[in-house]
PDB file of N, CA, C, O and CB in Angstrom:
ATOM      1  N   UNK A   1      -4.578  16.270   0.372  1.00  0.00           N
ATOM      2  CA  UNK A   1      -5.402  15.817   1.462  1.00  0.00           C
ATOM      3  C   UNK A   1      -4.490  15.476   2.645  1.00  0.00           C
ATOM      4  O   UNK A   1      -3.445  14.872   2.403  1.00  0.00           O
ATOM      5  CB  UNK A   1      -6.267  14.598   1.036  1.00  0.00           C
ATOM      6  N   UNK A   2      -4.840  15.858   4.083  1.00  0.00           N
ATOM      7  CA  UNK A   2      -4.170  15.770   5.017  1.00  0.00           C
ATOM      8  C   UNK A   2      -4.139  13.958   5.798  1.00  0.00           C
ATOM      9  O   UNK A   2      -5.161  13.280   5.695  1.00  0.00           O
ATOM     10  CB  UNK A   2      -4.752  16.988   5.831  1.00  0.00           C
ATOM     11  N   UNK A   3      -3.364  13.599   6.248  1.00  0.00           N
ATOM     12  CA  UNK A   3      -3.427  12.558   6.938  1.00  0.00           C
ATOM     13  C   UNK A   3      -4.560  12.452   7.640  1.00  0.00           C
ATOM     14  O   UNK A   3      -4.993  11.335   7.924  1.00  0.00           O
ATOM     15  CB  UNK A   3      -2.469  12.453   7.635  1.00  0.00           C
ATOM     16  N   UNK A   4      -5.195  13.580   8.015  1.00  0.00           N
ATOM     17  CA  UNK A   4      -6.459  13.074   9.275  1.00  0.00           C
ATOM     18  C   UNK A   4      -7.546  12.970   8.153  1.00  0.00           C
ATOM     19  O   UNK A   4      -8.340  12.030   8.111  1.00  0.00           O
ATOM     20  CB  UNK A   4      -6.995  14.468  10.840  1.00  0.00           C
ATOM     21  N   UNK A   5      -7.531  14.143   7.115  1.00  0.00           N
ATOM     22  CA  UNK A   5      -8.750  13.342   5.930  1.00  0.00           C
ATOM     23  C   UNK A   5      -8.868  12.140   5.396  1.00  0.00           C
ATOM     24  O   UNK A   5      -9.872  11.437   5.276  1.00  0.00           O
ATOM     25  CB  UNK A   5      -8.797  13.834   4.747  1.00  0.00           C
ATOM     26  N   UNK A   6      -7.773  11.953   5.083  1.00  0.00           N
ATOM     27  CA  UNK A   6      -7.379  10.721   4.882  1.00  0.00           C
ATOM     28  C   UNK A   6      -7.718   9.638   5.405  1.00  0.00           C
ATOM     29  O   UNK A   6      -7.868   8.639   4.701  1.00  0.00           O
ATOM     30  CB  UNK A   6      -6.470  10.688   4.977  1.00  0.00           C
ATOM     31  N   UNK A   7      -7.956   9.605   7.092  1.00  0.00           N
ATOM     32  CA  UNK A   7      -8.033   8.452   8.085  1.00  0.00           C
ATOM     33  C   UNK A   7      -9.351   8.842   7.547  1.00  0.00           C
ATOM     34  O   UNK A   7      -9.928   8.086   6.764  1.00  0.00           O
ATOM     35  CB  UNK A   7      -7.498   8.373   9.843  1.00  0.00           C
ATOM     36  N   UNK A   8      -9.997  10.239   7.998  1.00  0.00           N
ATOM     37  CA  UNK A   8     -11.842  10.108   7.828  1.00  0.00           C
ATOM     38  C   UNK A   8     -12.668   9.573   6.929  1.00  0.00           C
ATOM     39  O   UNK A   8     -13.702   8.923   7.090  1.00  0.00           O
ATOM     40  CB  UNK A   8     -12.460  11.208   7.703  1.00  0.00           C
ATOM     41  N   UNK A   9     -12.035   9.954   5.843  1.00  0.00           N
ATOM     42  CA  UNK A   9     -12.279   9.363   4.380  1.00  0.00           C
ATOM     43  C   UNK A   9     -12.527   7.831   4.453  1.00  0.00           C
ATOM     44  O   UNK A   9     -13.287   7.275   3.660  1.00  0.00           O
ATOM     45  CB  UNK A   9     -10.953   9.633   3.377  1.00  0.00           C
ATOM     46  N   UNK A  10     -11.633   6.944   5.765  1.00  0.00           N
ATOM     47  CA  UNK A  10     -11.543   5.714   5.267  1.00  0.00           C
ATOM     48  C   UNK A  10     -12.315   5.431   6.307  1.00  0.00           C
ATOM     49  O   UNK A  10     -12.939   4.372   6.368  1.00  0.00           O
ATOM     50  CB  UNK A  10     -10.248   4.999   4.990  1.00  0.00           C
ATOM     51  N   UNK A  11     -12.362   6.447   7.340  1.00  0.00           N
ATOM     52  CA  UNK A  11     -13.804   5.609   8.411  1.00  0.00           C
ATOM     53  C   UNK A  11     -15.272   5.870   8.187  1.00  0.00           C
ATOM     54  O   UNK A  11     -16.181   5.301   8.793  1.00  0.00           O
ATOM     55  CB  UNK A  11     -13.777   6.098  10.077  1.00  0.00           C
ATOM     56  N   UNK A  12     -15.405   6.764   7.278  1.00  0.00           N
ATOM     57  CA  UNK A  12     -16.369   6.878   6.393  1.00  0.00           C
ATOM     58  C   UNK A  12     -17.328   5.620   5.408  1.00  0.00           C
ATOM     59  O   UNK A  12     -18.508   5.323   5.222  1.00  0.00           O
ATOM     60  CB  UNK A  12     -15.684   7.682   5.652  1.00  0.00           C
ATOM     61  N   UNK A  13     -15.941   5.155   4.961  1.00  0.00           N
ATOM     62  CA  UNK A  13     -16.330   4.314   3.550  1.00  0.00           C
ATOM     63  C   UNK A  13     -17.015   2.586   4.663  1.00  0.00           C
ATOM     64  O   UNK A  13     -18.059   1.946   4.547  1.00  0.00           O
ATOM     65  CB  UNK A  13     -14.214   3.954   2.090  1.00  0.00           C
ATOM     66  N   UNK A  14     -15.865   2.418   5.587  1.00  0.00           N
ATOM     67  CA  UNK A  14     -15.943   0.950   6.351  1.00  0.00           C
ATOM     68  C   UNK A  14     -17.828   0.992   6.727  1.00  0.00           C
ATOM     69  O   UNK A  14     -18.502   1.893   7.226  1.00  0.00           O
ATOM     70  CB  UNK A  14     -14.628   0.915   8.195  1.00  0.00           C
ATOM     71  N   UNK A  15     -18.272  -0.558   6.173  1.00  0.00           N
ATOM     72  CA  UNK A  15     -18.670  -0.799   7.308  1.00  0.00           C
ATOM     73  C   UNK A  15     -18.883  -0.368   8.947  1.00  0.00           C
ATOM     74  O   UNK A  15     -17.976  -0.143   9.748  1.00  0.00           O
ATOM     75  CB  UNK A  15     -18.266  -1.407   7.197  1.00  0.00           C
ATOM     76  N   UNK A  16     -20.611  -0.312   9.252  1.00  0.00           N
ATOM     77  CA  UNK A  16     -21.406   0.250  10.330  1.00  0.00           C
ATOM     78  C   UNK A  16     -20.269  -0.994  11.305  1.00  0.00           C
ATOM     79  O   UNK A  16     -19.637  -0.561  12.268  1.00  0.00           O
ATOM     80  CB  UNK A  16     -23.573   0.076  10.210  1.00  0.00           C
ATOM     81  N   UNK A  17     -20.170  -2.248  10.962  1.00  0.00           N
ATOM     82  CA  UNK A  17     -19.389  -3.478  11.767  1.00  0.00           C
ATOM     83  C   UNK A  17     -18.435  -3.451  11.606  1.00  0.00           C
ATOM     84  O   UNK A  17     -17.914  -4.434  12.132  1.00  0.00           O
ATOM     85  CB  UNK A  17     -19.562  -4.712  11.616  1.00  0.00           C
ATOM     86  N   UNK A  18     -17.738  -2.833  11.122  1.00  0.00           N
ATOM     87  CA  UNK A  18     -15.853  -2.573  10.920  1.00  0.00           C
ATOM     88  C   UNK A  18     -15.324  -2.872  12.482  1.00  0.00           C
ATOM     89  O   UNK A  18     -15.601  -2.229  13.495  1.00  0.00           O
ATOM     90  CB  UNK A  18     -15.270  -0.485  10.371  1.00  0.00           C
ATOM     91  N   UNK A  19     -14.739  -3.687  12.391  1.00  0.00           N
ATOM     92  CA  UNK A  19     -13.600  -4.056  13.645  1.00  0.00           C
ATOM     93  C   UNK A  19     -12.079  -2.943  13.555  1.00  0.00           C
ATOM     94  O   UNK A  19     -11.521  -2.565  12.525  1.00  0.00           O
ATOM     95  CB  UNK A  19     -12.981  -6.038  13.339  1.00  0.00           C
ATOM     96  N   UNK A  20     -11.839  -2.741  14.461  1.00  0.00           N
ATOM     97  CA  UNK A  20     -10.346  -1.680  14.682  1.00  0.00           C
ATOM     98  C   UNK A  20      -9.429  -2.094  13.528  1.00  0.00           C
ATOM     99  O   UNK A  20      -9.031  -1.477  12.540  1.00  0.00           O
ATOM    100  CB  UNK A  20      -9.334  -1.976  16.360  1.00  0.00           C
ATOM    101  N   UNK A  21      -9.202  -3.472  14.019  1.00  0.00           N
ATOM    102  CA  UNK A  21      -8.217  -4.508  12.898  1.00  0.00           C
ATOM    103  C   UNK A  21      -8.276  -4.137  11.585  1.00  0.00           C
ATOM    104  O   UNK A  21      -7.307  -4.243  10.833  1.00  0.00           O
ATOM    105  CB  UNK A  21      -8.660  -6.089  12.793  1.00  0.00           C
ATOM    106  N   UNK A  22      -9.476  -3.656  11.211  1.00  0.00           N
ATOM    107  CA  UNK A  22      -9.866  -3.751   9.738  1.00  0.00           C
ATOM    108  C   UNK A  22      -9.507  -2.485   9.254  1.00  0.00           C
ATOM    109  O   UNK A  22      -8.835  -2.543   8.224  1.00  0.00           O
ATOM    110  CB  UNK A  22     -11.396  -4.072   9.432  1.00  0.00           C
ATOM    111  N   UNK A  23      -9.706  -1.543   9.607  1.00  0.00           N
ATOM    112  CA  UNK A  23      -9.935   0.008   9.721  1.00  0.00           C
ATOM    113  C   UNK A  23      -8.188   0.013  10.008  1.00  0.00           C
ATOM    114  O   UNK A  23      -7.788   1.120   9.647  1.00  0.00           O
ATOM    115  CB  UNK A  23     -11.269   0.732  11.210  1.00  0.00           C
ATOM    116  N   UNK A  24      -7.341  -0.602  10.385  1.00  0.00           N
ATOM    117  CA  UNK A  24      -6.170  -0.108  10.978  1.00  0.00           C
ATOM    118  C   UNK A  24      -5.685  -1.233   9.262  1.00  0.00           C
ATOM    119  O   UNK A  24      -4.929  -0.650   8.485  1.00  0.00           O
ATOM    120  CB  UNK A  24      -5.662  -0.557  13.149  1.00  0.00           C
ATOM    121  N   UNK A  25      -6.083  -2.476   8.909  1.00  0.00           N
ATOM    122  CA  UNK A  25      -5.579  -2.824   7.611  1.00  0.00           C
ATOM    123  C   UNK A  25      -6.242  -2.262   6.115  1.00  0.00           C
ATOM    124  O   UNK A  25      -5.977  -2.749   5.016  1.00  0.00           O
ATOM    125  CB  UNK A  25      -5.663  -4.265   7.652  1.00  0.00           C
ATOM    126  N   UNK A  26      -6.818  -1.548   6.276  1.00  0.00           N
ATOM    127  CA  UNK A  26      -7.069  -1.038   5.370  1.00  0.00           C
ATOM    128  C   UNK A  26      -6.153   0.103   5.165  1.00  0.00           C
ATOM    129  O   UNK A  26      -5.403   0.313   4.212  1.00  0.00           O
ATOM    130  CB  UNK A  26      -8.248  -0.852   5.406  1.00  0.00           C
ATOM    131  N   UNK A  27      -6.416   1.025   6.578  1.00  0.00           N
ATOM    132  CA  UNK A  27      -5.004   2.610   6.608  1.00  0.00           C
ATOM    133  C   UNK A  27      -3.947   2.089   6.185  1.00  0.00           C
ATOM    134  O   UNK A  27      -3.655   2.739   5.182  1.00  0.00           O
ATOM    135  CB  UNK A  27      -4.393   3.425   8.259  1.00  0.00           C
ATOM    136  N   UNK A  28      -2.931   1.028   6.402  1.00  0.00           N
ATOM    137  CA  UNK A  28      -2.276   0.435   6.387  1.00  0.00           C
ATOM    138  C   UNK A  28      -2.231  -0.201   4.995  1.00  0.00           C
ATOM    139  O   UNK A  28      -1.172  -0.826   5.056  1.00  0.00           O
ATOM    140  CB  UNK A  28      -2.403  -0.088   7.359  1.00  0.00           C
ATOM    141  N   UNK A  29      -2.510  -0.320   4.329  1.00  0.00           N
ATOM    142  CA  UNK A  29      -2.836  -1.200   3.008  1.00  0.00           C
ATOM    143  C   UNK A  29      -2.807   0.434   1.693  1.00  0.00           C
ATOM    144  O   UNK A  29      -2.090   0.528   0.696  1.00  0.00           O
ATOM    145  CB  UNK A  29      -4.969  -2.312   3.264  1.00  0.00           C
ATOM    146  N   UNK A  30      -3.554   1.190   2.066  1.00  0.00           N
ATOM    147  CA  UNK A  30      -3.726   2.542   1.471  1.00  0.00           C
ATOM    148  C   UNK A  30      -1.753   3.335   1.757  1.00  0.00           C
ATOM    149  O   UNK A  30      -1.065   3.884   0.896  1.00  0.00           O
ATOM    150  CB  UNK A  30      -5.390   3.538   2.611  1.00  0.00           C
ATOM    151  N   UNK A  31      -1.498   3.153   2.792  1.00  0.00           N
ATOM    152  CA  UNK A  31      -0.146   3.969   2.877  1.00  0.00           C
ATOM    153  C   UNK A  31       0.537   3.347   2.514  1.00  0.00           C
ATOM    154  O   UNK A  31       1.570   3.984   2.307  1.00  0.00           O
ATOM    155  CB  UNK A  31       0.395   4.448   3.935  1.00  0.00           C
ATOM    156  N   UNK A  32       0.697   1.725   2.108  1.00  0.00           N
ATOM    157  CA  UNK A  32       1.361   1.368   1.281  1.00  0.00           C
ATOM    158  C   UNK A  32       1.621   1.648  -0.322  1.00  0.00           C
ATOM    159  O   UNK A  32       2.611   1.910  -1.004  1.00  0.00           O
ATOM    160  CB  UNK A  32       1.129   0.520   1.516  1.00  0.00           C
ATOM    161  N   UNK A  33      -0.088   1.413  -0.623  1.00  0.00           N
ATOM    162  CA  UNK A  33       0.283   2.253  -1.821  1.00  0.00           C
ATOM    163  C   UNK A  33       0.713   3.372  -2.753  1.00  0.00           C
ATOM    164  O   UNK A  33       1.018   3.574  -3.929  1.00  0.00           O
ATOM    165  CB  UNK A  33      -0.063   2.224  -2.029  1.00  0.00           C
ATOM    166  N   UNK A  34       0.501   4.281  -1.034  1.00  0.00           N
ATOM    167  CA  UNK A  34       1.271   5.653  -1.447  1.00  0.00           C
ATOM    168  C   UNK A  34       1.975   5.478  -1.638  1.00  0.00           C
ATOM    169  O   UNK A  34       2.250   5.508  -2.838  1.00  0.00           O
ATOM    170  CB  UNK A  34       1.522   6.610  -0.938  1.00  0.00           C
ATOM    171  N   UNK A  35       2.996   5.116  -0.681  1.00  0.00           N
ATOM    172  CA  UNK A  35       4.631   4.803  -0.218  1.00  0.00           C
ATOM    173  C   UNK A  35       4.901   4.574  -1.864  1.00  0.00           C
ATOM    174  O   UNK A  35       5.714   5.240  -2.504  1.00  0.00           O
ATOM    175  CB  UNK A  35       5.052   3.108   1.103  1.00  0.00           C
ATOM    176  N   UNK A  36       3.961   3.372  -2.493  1.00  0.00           N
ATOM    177  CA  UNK A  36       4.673   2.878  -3.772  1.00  0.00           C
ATOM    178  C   UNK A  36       4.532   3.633  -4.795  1.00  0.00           C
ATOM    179  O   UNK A  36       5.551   3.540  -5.480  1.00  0.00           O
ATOM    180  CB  UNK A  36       4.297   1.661  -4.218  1.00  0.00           C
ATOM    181  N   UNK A  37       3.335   4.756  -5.517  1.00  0.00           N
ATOM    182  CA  UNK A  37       3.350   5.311  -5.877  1.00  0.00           C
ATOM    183  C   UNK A  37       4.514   6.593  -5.813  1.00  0.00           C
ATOM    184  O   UNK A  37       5.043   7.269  -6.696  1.00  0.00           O
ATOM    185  CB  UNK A  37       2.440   5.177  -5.751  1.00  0.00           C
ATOM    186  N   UNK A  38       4.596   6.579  -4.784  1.00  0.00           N
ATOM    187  CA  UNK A  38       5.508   7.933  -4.565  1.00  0.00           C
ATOM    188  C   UNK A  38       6.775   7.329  -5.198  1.00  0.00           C
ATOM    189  O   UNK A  38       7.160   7.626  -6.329  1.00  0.00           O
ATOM    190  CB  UNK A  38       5.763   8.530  -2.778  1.00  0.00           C
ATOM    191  N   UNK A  39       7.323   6.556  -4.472  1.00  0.00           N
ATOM    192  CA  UNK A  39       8.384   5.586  -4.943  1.00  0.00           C
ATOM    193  C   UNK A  39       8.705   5.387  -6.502  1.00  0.00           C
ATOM    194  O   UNK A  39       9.861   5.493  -6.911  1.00  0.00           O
ATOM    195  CB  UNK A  39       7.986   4.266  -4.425  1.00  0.00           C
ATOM    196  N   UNK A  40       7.651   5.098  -7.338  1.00  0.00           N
ATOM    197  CA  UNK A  40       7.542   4.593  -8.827  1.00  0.00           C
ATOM    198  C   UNK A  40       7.394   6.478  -9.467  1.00  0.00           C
ATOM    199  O   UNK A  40       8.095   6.725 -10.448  1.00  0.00           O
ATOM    200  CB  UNK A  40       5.736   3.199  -9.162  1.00  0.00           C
ATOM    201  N   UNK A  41       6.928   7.111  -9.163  1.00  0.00           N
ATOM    202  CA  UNK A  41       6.916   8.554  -9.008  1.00  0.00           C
ATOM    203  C   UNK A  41       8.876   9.077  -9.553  1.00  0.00           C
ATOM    204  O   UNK A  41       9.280   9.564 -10.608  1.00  0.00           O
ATOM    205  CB  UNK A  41       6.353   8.919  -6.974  1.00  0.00           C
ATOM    206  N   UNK A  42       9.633   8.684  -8.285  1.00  0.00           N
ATOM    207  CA  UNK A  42      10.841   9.271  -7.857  1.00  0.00           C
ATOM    208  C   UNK A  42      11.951   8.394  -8.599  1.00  0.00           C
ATOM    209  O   UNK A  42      13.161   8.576  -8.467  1.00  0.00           O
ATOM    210  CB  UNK A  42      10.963   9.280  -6.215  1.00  0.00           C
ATOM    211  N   UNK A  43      11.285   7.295  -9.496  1.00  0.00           N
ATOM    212  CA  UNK A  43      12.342   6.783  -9.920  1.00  0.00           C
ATOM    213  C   UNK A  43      13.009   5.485  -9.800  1.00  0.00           C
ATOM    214  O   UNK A  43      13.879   4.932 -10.473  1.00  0.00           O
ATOM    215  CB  UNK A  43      12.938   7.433  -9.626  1.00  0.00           C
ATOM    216  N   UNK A  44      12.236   5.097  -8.560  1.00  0.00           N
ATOM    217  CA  UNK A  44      12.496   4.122  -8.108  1.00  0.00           C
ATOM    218  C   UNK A  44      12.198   2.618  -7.654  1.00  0.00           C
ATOM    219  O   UNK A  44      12.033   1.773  -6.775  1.00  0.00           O
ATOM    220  CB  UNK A  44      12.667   4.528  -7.698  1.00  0.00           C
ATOM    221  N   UNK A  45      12.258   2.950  -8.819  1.00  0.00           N
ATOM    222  CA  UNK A  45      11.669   1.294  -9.244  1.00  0.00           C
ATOM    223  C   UNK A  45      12.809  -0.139  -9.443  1.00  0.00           C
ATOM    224  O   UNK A  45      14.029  -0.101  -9.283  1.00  0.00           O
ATOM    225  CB  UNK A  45      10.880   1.479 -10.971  1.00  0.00           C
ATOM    226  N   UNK A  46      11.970  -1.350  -9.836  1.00  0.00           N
ATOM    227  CA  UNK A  46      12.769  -2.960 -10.526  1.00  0.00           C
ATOM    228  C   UNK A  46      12.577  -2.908 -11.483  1.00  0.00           C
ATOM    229  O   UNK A  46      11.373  -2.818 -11.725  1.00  0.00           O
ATOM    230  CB  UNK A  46      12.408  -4.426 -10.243  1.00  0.00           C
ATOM    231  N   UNK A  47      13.398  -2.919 -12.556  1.00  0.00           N
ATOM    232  CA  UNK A  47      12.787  -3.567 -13.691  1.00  0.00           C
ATOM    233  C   UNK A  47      12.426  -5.415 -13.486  1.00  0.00           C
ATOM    234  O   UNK A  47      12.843  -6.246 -12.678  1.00  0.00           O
ATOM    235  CB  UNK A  47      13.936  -3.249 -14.968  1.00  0.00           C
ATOM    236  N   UNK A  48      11.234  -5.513 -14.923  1.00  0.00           N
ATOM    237  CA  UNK A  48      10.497  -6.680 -14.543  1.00  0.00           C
ATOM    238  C   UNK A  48      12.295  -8.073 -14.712  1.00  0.00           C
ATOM    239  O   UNK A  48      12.278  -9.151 -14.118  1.00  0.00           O
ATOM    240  CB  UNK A  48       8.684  -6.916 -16.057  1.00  0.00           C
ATOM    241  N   UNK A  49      13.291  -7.715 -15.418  1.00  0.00           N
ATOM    242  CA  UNK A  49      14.233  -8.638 -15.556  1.00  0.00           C
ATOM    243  C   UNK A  49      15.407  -8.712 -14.409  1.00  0.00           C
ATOM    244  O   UNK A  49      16.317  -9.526 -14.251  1.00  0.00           O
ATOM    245  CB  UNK A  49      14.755  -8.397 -16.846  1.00  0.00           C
ATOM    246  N   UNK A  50      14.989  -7.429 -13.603  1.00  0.00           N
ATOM    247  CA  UNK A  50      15.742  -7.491 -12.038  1.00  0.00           C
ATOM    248  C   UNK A  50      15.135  -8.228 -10.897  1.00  0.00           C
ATOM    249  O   UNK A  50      15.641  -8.723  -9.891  1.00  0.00           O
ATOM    250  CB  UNK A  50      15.866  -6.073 -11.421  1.00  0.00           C
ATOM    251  N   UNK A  51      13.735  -8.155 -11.394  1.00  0.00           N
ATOM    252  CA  UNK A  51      12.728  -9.120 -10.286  1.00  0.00           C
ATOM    253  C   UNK A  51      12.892 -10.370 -10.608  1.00  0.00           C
ATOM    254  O   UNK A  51      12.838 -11.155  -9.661  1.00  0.00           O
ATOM    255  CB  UNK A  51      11.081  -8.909 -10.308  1.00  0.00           C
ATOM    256  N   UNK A  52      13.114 -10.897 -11.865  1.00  0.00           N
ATOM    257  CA  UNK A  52      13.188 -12.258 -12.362  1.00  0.00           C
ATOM    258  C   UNK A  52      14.608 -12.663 -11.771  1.00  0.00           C
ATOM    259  O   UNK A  52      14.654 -13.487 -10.858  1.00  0.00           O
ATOM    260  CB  UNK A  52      13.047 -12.375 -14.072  1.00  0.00           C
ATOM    261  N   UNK A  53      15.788 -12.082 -12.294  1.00  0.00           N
ATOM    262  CA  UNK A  53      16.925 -12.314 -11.112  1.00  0.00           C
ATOM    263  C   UNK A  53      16.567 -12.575  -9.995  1.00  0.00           C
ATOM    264  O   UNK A  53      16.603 -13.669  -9.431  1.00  0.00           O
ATOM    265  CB  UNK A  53      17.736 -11.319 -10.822  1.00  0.00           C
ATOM    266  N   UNK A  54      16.056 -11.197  -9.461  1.00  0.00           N
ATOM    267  CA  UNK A  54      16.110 -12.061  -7.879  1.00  0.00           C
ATOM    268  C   UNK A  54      15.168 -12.944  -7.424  1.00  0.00           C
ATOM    269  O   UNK A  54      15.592 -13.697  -6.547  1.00  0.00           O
ATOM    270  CB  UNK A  54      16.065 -11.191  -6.724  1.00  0.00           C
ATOM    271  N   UNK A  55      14.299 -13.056  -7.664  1.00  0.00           N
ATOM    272  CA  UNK A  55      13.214 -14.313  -7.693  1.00  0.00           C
ATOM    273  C   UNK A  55      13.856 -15.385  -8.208  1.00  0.00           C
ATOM    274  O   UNK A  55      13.181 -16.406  -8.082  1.00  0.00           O
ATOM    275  CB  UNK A  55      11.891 -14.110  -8.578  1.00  0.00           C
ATOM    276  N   UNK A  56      15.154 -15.591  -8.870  1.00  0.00           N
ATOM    277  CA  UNK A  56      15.340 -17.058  -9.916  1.00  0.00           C
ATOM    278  C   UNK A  56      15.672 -18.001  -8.766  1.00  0.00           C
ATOM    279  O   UNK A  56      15.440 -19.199  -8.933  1.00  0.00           O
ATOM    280  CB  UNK A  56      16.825 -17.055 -11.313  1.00  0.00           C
ATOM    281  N   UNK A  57      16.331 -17.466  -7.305  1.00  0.00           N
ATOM    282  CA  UNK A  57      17.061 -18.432  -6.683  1.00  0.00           C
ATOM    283  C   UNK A  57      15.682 -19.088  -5.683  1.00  0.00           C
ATOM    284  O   UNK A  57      15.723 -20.014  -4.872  1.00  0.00           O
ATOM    285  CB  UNK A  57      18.547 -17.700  -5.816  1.00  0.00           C
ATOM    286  N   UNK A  58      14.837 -18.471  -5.977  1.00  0.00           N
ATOM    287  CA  UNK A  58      13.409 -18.914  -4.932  1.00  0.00           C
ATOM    288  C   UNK A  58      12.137 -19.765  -5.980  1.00  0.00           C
ATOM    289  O   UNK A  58      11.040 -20.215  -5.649  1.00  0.00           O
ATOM    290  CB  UNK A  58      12.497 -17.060  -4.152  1.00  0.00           C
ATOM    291  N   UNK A  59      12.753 -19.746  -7.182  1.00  0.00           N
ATOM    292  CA  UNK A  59      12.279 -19.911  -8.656  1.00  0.00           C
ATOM    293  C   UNK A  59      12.788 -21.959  -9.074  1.00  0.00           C
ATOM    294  O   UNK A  59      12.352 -22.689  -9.964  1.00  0.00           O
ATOM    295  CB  UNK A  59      13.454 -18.344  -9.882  1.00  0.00           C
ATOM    296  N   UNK A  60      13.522 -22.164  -8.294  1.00  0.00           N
ATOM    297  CA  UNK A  60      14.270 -23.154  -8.889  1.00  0.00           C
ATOM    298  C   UNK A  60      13.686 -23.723  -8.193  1.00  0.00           C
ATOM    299  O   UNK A  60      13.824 -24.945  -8.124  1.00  0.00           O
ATOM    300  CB  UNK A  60      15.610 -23.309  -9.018  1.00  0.00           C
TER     301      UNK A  60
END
């Protein structure tokens, strides 16, 4: 699916009252999860005991 389906798809689904804001955090919220999928996809991931590291010093 192309980026512009993509946008349509999501101005489709919003709310007749959808504000810009909303419609621009939602696109925004969706390309994140690509981003992460793709990401977890390629390999590239934390393990859950590398997140606990780095979280320990914000943890204490």
């Amino acid at each position: 699916m192309t980026t512009k389906e993509k946008i349509i798809q999501v101005a489709e689904t919003l709310p007749a009252d959808a504000t810009i804001e909303e419609a621009m955090e939602r696109l925004l919220f969706l390309a994140k999860v690509e981003k992460g999928l793709q990401q977890a996809d390629n390999g590239e991931t934390v393990s859950h005991m590398e997140v606990r590291e780095r979280m320990s010093k914000w943890l204490k």
